[in-house]
C-alpha positions as CSV (number, residue, x, y, z in Angstrom):
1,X,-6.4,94.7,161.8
2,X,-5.0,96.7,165.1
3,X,-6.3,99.8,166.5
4,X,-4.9,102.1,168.9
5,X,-6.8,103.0,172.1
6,X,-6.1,106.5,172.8
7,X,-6.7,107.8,176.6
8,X,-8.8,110.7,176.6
9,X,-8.8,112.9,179.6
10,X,-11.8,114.5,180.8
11,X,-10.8,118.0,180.6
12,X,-10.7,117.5,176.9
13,X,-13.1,115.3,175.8
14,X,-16.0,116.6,178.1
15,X,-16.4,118.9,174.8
16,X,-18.0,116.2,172.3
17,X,-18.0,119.1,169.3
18,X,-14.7,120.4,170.3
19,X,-13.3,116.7,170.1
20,X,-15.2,115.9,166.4
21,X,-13.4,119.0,164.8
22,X,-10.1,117.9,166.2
23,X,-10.2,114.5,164.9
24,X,-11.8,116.2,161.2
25,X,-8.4,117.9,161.6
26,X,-6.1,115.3,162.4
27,X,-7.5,113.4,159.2
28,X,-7.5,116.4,156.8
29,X,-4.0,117.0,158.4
30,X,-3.4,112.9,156.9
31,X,-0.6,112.2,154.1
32,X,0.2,109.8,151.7
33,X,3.4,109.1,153.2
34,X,1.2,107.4,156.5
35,X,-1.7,105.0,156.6
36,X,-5.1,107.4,155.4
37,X,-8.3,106.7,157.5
38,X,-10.4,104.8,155.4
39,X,-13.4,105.0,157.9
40,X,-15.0,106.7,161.2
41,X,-17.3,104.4,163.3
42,X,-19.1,106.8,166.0
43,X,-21.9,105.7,168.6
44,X,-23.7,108.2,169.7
45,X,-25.3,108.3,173.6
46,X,-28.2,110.0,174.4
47,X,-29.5,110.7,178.0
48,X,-32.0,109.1,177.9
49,X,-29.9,106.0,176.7
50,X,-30.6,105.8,172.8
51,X,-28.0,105.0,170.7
52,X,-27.4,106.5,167.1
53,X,-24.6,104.9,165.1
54,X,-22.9,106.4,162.2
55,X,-20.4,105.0,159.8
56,X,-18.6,107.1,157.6
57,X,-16.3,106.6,154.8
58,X,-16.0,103.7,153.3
59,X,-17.7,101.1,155.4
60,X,-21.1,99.2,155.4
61,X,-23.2,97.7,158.2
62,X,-21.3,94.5,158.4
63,X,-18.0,96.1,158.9
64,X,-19.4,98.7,161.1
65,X,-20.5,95.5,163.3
66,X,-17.2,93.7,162.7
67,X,-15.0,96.7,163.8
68,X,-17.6,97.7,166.7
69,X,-16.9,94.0,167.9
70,X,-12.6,93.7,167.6
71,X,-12.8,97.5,169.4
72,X,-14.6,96.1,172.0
73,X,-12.7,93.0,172.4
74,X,-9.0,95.8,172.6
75,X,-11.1,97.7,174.9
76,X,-11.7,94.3,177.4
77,X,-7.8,93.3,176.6
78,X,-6.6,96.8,177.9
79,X,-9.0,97.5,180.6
80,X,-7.8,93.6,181.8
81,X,-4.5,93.6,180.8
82,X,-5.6,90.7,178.8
């Protein structure tokens, strides 16, 4: 399983809501002819430093952790060139 890491700038993801709809779009926009997202893992970050995490789709906890884990790992590999 391989996941992109997309760069996003500040001047458009400073607008969390804004973002959420576009990616709602991008995967209505999805066809049959490309690989269909199956499932949205999305962490949440308060200010005062609570978490909320939300799977959607078709996912459970374990996968949730699984996936949370391998993106983290492609985050480390690209920040470190790894």
């Amino acid at each position: 399983m391989t996941a992109e890491i997309i760069t996003l700038f500040e001047t458009n993801c400073a607008d969390i809501p804004s973002m959420l709809r576009g990616t709602a779009d991008n995967i209505e926009a999805e066809t049959d002819d490309h690989i269909r997202t199956e499932s949205i893992i999305c962490v949440q970050i308060h200010e005062n430093g609570d978490l909320q995490v939300y799977g959607w789709g078709r996912t459970d906890t374990h996968q949730c952790i699984a996936n949370l884990e391998i993106a983290k790992h492609q985050l480390i590999q690209g920040l470190y060139d790894v």
